[in-house]
mmCIF file as Biopython writes it, N, C-alpha, C and O atoms, coordinates in Angstrom:
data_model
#
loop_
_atom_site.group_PDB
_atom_site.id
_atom_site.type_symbol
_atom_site.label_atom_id
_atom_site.label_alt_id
_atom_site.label_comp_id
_atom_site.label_asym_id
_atom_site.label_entity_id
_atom_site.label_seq_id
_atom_site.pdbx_PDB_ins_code
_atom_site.Cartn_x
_atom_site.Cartn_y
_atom_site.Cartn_z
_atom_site.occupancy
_atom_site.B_iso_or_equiv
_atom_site.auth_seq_id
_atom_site.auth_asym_id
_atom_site.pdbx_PDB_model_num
ATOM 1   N N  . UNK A ? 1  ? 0.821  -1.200 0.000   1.0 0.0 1  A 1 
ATOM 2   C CA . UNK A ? 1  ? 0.000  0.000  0.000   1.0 0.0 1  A 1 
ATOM 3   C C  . UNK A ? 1  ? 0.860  1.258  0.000   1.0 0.0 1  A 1 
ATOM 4   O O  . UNK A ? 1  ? 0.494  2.177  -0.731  1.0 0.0 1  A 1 
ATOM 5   N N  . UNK A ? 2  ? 1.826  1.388  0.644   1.0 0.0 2  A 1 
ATOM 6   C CA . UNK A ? 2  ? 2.836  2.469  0.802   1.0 0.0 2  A 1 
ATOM 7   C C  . UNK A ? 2  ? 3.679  2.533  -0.514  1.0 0.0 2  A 1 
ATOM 8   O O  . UNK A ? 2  ? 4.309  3.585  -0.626  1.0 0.0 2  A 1 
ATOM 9   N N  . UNK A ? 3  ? 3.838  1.562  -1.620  1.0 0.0 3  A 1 
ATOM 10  C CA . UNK A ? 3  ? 4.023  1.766  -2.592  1.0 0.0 3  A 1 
ATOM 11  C C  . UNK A ? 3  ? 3.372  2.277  -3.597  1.0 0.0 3  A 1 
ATOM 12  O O  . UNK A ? 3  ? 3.844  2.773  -4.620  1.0 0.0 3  A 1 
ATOM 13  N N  . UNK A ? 4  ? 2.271  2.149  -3.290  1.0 0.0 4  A 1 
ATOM 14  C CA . UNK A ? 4  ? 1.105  2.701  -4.050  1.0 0.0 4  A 1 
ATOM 15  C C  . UNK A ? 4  ? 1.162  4.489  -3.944  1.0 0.0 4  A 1 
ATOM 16  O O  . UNK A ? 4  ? 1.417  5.327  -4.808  1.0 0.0 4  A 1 
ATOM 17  N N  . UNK A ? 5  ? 0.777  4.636  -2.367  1.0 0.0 5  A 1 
ATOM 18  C CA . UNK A ? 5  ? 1.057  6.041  -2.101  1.0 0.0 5  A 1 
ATOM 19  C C  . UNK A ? 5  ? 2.544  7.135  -2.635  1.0 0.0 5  A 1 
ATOM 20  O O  . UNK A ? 5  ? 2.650  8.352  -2.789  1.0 0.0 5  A 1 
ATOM 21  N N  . UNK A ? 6  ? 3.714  5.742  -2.824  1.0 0.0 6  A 1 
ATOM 22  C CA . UNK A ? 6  ? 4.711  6.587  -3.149  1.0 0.0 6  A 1 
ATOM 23  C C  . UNK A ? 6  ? 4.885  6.883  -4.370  1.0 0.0 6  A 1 
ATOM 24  O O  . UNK A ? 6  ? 5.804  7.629  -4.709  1.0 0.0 6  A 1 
ATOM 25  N N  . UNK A ? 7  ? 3.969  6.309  -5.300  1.0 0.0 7  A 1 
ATOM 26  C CA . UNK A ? 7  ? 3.839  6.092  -6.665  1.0 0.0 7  A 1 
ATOM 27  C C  . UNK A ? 7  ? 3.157  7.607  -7.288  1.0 0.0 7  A 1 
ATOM 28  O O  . UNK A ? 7  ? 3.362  8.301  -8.284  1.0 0.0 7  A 1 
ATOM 29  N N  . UNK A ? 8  ? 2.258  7.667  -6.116  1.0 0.0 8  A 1 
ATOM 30  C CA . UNK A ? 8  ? 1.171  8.556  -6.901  1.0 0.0 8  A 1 
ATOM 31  C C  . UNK A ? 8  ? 1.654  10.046 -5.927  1.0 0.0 8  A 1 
ATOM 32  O O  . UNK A ? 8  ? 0.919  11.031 -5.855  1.0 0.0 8  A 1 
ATOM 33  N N  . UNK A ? 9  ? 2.500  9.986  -5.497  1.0 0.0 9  A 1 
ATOM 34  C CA . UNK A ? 9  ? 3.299  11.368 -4.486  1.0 0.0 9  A 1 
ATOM 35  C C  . UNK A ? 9  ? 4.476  11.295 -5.839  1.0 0.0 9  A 1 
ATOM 36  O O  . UNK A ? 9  ? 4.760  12.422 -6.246  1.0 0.0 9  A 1 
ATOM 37  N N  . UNK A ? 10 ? 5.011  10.432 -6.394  1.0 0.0 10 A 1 
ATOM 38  C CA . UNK A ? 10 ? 5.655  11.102 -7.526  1.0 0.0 10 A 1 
ATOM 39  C C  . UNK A ? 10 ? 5.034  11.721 -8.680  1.0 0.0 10 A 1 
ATOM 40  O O  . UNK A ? 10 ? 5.320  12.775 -9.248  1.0 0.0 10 A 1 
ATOM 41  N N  . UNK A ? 11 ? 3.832  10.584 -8.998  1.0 0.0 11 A 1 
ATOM 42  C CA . UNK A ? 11 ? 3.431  11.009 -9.974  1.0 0.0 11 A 1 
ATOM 43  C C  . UNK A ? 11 ? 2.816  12.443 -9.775  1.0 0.0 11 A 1 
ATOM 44  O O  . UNK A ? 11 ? 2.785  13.001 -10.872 1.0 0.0 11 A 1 
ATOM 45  N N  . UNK A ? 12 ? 2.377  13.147 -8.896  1.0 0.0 12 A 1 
ATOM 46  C CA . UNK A ? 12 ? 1.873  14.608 -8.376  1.0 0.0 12 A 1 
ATOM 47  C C  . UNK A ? 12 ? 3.168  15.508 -8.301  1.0 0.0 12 A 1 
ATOM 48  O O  . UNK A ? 12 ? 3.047  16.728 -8.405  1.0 0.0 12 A 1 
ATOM 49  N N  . UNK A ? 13 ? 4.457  14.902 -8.114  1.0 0.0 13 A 1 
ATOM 50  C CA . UNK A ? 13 ? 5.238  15.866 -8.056  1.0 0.0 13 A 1 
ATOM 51  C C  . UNK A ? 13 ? 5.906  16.322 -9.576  1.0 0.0 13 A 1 
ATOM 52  O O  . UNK A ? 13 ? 6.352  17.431 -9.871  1.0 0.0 13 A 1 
ATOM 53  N N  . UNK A ? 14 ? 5.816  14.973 -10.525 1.0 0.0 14 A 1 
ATOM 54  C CA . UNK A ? 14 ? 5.713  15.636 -11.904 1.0 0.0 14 A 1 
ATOM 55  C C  . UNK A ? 14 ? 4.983  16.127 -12.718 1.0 0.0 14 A 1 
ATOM 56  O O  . UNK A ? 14 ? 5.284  16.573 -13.826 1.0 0.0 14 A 1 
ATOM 57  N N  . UNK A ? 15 ? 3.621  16.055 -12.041 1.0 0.0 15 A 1 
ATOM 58  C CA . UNK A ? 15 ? 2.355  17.067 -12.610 1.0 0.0 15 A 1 
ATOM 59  C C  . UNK A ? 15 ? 2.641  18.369 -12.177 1.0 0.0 15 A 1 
ATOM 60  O O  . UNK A ? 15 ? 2.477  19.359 -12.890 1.0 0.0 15 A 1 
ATOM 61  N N  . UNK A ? 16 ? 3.083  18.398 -10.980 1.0 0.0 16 A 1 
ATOM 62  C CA . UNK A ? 16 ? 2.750  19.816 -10.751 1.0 0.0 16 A 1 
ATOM 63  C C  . UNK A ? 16 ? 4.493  20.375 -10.770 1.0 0.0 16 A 1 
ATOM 64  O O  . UNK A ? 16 ? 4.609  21.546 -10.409 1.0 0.0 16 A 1 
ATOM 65  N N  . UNK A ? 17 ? 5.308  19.934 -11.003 1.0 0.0 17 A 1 
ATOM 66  C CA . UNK A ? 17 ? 6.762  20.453 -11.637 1.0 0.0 17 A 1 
ATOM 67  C C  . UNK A ? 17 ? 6.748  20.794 -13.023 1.0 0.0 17 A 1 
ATOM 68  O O  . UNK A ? 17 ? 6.652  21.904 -13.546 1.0 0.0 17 A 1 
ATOM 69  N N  . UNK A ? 18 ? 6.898  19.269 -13.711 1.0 0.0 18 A 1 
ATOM 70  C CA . UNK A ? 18 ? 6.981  19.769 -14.766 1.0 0.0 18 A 1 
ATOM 71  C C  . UNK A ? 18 ? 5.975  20.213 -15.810 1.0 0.0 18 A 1 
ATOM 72  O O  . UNK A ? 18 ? 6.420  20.271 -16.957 1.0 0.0 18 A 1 
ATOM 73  N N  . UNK A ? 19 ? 4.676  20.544 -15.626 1.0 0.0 19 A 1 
ATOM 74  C CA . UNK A ? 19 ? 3.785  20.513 -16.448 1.0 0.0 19 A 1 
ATOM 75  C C  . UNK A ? 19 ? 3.566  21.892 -16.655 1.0 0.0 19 A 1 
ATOM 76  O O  . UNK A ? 19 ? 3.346  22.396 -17.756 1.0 0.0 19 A 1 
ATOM 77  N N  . UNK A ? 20 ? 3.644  22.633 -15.336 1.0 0.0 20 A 1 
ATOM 78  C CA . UNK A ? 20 ? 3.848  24.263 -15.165 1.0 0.0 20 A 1 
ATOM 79  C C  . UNK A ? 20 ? 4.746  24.921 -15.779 1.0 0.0 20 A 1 
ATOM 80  O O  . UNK A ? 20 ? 4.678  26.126 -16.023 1.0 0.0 20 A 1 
ATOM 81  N N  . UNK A ? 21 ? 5.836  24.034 -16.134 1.0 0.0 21 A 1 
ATOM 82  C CA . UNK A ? 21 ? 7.255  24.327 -17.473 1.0 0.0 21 A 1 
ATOM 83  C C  . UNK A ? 21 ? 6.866  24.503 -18.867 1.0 0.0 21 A 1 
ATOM 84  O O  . UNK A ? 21 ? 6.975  25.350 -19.754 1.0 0.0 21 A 1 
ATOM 85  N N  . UNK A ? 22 ? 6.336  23.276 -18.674 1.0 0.0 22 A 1 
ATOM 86  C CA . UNK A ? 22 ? 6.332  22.983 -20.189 1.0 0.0 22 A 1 
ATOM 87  C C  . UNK A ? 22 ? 4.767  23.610 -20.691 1.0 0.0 22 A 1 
ATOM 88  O O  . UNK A ? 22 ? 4.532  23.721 -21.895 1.0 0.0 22 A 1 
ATOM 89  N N  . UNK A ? 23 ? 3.805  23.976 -19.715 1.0 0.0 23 A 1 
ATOM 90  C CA . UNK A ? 23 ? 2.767  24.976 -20.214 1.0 0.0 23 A 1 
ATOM 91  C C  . UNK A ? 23 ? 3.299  26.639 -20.360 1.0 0.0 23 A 1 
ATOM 92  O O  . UNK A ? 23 ? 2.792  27.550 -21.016 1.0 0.0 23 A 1 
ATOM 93  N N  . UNK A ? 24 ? 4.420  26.638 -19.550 1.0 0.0 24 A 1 
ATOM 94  C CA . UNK A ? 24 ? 4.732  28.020 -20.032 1.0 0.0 24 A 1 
ATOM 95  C C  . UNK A ? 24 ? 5.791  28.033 -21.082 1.0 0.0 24 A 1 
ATOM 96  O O  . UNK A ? 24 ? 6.241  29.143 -21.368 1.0 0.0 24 A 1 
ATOM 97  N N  . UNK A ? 25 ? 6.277  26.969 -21.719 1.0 0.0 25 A 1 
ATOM 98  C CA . UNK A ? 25 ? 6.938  27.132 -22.936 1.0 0.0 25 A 1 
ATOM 99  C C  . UNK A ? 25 ? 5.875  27.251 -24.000 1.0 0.0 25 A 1 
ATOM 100 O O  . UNK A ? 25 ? 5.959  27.984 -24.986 1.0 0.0 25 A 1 
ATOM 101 N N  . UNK A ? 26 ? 4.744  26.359 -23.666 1.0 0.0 26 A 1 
ATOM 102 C CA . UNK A ? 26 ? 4.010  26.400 -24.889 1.0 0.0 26 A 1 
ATOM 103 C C  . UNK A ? 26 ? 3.282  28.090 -25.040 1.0 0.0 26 A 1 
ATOM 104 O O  . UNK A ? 26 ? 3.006  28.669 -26.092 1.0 0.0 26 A 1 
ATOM 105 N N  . UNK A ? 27 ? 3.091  28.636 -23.514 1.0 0.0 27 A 1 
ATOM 106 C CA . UNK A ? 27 ? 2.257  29.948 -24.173 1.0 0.0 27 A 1 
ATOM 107 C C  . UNK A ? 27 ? 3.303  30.727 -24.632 1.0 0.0 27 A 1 
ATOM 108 O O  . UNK A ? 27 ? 2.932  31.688 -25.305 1.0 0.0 27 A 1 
ATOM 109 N N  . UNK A ? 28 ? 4.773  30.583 -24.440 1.0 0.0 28 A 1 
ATOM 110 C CA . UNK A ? 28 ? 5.473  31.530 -25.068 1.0 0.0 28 A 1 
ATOM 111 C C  . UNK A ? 28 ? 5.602  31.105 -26.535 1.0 0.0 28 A 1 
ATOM 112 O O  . UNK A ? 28 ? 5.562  32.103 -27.255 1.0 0.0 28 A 1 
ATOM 113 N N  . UNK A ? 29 ? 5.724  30.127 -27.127 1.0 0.0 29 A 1 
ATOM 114 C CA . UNK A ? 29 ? 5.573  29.505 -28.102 1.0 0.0 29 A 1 
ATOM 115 C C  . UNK A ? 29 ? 4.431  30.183 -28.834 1.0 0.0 29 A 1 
ATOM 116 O O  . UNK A ? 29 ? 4.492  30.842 -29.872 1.0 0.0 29 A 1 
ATOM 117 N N  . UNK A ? 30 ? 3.197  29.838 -27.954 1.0 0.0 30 A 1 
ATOM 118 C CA . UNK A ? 30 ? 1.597  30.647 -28.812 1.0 0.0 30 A 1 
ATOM 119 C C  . UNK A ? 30 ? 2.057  32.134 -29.017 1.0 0.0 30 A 1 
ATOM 120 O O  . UNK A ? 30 ? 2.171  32.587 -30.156 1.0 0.0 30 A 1 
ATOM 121 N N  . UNK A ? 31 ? 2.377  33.050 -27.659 1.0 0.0 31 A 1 
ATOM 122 C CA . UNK A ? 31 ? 2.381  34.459 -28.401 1.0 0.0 31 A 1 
ATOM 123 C C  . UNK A ? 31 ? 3.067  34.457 -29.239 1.0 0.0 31 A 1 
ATOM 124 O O  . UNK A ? 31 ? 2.578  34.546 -30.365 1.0 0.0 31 A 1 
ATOM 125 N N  . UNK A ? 32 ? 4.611  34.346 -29.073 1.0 0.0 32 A 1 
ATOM 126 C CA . UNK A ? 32 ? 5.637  34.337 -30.442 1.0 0.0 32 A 1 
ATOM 127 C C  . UNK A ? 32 ? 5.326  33.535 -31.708 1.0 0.0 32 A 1 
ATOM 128 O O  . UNK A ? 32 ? 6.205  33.539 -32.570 1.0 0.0 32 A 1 
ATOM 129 N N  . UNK A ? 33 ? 4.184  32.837 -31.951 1.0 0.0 33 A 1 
ATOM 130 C CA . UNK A ? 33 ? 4.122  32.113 -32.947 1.0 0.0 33 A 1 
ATOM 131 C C  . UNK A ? 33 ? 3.615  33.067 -34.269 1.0 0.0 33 A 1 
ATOM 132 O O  . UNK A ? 33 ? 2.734  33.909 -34.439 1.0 0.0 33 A 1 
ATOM 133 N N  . UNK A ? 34 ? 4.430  32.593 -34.909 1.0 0.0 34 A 1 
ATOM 134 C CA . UNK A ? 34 ? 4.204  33.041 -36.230 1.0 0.0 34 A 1 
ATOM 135 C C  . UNK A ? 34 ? 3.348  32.353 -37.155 1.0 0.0 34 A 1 
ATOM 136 O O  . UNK A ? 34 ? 2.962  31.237 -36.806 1.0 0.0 34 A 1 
ATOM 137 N N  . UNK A ? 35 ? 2.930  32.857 -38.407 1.0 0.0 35 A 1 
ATOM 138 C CA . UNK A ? 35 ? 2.520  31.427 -39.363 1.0 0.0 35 A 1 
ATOM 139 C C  . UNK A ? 35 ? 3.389  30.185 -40.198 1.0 0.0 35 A 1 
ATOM 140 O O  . UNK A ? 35 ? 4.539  30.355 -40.604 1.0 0.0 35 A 1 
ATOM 141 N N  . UNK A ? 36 ? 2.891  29.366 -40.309 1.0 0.0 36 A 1 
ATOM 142 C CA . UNK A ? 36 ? 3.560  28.347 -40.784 1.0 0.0 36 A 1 
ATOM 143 C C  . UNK A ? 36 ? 3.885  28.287 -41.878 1.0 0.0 36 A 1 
ATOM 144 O O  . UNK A ? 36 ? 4.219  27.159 -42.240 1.0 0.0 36 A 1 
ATOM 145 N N  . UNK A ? 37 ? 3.949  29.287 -42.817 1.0 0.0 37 A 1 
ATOM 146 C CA . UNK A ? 37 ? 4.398  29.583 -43.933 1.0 0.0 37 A 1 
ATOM 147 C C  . UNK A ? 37 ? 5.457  30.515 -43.956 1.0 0.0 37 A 1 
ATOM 148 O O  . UNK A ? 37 ? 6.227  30.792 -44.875 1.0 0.0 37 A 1 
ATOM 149 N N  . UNK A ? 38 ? 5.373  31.008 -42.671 1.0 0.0 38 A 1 
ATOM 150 C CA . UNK A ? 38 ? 7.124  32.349 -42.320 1.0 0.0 38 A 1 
ATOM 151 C C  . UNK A ? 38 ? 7.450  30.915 -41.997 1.0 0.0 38 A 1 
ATOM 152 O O  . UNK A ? 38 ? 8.192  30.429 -42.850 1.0 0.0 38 A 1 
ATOM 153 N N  . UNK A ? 39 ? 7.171  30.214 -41.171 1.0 0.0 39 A 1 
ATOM 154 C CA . UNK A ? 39 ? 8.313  28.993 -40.768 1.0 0.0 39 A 1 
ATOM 155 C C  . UNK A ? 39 ? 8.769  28.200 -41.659 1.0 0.0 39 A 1 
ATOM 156 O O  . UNK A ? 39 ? 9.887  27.717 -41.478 1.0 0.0 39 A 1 
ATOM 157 N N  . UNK A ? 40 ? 8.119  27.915 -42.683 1.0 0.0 40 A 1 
ATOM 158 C CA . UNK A ? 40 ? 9.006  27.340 -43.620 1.0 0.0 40 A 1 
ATOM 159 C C  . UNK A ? 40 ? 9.360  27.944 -44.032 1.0 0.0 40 A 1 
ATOM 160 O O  . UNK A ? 40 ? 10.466 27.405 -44.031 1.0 0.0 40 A 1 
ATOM 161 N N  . UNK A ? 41 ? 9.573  29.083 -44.691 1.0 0.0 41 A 1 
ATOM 162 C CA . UNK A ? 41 ? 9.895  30.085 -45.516 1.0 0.0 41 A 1 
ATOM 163 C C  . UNK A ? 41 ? 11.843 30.511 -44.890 1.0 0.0 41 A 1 
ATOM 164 O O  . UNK A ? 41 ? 12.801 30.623 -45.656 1.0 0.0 41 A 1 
ATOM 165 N N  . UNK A ? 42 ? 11.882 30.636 -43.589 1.0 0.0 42 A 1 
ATOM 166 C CA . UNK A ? 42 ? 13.079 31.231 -42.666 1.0 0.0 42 A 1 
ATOM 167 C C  . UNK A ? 42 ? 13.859 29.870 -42.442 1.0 0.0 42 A 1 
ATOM 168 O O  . UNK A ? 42 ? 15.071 29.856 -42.230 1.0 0.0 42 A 1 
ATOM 169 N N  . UNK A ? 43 ? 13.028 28.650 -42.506 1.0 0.0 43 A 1 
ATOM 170 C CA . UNK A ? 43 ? 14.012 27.330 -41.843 1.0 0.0 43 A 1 
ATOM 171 C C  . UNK A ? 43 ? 13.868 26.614 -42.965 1.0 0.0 43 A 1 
ATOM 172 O O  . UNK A ? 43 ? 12.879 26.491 -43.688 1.0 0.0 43 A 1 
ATOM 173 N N  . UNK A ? 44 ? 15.078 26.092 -43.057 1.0 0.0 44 A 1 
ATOM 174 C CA . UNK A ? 44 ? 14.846 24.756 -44.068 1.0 0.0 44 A 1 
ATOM 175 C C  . UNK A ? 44 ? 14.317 23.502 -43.617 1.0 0.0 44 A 1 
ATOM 176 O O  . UNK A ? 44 ? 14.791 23.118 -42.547 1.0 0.0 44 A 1 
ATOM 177 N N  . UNK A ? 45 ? 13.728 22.995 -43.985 1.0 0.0 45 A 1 
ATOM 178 C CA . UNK A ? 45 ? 12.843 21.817 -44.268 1.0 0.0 45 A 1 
ATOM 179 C C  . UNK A ? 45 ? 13.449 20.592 -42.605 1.0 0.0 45 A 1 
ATOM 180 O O  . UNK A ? 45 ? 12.793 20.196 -41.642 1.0 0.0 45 A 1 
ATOM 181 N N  . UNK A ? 46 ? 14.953 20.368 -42.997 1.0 0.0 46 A 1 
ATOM 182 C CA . UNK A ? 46 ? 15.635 19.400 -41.792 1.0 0.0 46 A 1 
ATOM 183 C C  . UNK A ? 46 ? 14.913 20.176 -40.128 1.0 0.0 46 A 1 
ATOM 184 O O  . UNK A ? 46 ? 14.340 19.685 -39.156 1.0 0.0 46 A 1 
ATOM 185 N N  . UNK A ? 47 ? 15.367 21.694 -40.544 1.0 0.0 47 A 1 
ATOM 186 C CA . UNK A ? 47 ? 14.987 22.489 -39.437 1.0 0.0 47 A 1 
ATOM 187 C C  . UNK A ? 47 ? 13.499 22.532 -38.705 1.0 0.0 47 A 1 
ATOM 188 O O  . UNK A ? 47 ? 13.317 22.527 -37.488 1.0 0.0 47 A 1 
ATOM 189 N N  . UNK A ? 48 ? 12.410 22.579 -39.804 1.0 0.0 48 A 1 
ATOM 190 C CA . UNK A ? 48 ? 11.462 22.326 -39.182 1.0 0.0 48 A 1 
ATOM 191 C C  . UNK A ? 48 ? 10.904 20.664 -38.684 1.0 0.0 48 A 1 
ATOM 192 O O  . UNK A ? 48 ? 10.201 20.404 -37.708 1.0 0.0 48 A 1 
ATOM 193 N N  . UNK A ? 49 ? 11.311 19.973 -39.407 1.0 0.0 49 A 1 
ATOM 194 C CA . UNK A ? 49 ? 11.594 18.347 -39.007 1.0 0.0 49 A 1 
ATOM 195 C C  . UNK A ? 49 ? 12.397 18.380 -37.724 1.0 0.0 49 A 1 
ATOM 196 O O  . UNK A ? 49 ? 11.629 18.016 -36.833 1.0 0.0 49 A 1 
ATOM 197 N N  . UNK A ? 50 ? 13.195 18.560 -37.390 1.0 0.0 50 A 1 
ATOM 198 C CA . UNK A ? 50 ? 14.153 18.786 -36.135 1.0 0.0 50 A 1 
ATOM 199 C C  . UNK A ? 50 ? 13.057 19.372 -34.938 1.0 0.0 50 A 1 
ATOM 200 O O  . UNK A ? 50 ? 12.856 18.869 -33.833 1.0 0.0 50 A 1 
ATOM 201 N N  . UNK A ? 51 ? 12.626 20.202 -35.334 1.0 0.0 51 A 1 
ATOM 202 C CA . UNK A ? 51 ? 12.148 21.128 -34.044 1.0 0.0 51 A 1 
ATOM 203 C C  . UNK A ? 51 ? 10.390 20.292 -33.949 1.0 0.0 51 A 1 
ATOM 204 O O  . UNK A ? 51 ? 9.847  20.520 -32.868 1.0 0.0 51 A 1 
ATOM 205 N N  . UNK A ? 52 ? 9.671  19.548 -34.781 1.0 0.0 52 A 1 
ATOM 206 C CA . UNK A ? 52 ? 8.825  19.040 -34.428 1.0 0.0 52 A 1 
ATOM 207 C C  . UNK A ? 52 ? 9.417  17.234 -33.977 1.0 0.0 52 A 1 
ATOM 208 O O  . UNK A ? 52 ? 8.491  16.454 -33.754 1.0 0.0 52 A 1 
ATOM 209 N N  . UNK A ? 53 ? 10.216 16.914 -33.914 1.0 0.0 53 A 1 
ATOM 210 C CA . UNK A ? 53 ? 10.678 15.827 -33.627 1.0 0.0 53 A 1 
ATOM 211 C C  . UNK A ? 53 ? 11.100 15.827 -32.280 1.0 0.0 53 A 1 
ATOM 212 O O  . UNK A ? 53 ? 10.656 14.989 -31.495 1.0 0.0 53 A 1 
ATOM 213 N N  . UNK A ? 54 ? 11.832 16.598 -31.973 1.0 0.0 54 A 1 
ATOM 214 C CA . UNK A ? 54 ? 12.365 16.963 -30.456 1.0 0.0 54 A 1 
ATOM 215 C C  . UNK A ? 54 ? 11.063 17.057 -30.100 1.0 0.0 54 A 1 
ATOM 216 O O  . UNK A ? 54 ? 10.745 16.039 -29.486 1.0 0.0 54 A 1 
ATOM 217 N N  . UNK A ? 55 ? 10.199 17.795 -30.206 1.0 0.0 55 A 1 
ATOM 218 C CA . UNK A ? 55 ? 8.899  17.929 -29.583 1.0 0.0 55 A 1 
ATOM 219 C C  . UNK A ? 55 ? 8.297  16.903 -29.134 1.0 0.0 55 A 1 
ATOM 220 O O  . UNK A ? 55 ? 7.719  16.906 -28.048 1.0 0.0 55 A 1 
ATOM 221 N N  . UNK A ? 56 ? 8.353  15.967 -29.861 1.0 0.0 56 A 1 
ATOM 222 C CA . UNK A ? 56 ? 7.585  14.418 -30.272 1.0 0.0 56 A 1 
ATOM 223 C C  . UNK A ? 56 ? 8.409  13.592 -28.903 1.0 0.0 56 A 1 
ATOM 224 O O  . UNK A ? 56 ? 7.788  12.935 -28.068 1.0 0.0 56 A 1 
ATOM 225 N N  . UNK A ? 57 ? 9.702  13.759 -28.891 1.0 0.0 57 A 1 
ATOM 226 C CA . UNK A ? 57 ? 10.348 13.194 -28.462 1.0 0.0 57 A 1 
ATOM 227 C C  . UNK A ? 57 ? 10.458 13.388 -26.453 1.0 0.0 57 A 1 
ATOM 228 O O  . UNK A ? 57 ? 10.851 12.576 -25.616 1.0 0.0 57 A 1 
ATOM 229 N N  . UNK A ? 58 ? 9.932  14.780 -26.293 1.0 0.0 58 A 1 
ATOM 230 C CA . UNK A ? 58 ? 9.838  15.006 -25.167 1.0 0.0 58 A 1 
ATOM 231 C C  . UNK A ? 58 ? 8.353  14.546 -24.441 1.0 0.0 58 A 1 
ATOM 232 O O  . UNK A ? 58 ? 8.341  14.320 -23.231 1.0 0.0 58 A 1 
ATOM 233 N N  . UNK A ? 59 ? 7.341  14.445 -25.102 1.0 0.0 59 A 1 
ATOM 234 C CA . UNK A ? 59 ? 6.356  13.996 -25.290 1.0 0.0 59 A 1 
ATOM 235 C C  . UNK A ? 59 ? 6.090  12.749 -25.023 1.0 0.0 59 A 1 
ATOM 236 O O  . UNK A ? 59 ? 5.240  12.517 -24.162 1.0 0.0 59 A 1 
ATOM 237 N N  . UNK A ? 60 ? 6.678  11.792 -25.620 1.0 0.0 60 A 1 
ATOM 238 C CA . UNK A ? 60 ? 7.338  10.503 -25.734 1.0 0.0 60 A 1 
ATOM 239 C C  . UNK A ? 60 ? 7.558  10.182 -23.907 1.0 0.0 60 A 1 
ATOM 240 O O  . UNK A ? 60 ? 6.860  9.632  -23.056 1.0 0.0 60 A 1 
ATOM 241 N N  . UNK A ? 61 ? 8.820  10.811 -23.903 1.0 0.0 61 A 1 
ATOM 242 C CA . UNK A ? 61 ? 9.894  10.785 -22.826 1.0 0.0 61 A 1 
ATOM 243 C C  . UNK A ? 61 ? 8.789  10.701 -21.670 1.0 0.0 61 A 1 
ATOM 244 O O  . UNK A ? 61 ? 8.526  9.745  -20.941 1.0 0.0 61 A 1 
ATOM 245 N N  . UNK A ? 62 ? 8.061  12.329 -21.726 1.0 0.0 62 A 1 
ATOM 246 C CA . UNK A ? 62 ? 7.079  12.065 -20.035 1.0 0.0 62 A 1 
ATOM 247 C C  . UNK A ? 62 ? 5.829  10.824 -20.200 1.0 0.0 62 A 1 
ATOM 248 O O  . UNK A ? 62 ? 5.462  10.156 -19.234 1.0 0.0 62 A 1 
ATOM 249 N N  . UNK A ? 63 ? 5.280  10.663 -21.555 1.0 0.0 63 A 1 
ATOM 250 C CA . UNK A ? 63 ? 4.149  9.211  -21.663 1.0 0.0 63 A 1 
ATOM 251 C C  . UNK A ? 63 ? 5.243  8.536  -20.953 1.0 0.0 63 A 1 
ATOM 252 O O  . UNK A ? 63 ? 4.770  8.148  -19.885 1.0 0.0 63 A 1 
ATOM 253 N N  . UNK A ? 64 ? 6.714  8.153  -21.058 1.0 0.0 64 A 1 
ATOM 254 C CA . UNK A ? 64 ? 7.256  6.680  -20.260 1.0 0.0 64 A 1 
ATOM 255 C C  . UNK A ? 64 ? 7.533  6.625  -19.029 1.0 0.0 64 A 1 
ATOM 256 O O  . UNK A ? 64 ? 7.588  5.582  -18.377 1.0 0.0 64 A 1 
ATOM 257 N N  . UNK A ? 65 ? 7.807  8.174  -18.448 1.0 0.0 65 A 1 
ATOM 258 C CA . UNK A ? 65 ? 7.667  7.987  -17.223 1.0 0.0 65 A 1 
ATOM 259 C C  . UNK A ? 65 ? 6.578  7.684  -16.296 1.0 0.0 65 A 1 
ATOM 260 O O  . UNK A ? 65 ? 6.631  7.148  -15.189 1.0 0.0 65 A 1 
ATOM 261 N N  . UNK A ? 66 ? 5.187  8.307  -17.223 1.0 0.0 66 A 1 
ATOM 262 C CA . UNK A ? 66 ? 4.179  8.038  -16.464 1.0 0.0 66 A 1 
ATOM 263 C C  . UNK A ? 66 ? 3.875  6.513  -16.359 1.0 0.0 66 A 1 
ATOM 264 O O  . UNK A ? 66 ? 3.542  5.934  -15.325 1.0 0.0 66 A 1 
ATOM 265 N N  . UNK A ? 67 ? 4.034  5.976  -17.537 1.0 0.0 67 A 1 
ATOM 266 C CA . UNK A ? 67 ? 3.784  5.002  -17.615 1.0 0.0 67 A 1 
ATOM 267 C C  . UNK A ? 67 ? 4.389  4.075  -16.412 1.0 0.0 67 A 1 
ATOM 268 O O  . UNK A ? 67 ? 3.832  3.372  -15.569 1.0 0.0 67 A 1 
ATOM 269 N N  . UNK A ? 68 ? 5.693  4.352  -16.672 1.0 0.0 68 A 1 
ATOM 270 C CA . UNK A ? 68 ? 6.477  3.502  -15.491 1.0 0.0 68 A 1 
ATOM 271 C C  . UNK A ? 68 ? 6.197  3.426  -14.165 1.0 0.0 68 A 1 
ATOM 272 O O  . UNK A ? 68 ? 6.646  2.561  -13.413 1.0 0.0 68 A 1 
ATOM 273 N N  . UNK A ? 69 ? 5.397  4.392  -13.829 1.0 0.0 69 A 1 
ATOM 274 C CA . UNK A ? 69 ? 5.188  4.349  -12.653 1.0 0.0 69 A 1 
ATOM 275 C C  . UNK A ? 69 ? 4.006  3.651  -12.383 1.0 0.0 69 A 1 
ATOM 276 O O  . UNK A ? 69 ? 3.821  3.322  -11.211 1.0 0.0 69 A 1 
ATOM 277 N N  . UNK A ? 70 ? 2.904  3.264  -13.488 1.0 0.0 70 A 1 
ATOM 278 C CA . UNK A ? 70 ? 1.612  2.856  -12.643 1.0 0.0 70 A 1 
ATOM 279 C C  . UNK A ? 70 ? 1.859  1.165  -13.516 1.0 0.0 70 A 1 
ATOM 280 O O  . UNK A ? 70 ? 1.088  0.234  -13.288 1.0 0.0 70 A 1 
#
């Protein structure tokens, strides 16, 4: 039972750490966002592949932690 509790005291401490991060990257992301036609237009093609992949990838990363834990 105390594993249970310690499970879900982590899982609350990465909701409420990192989620408050990564929601304020995204609204800085929203104001600064431009259209997606300046973005291709300024980055080449690898570049915008790169920067939605990392994305994917961090994404990825917290689904396995959650996962791992329950």
């Amino acid at each position: 039972m105390s594993v249970l509790y310690f499970k879900i005291l982590i899982f609350l401490i990465l909701l409420f750490i990192q989620r408050p991060t990564l929601l304020m990257k995204n609204l800085v992301l929203l104001q600064n966002a431009t259209p997606i036609s300046h973005i291709f237009r300024n980055k080449s093609i690898q570049g915008v592949h790169h920067e939605v992949t990392s994305r994917h990838a961090l994404l990825l990363a917290e689904m396995m932690i959650i996962q791992s834990l329950f």
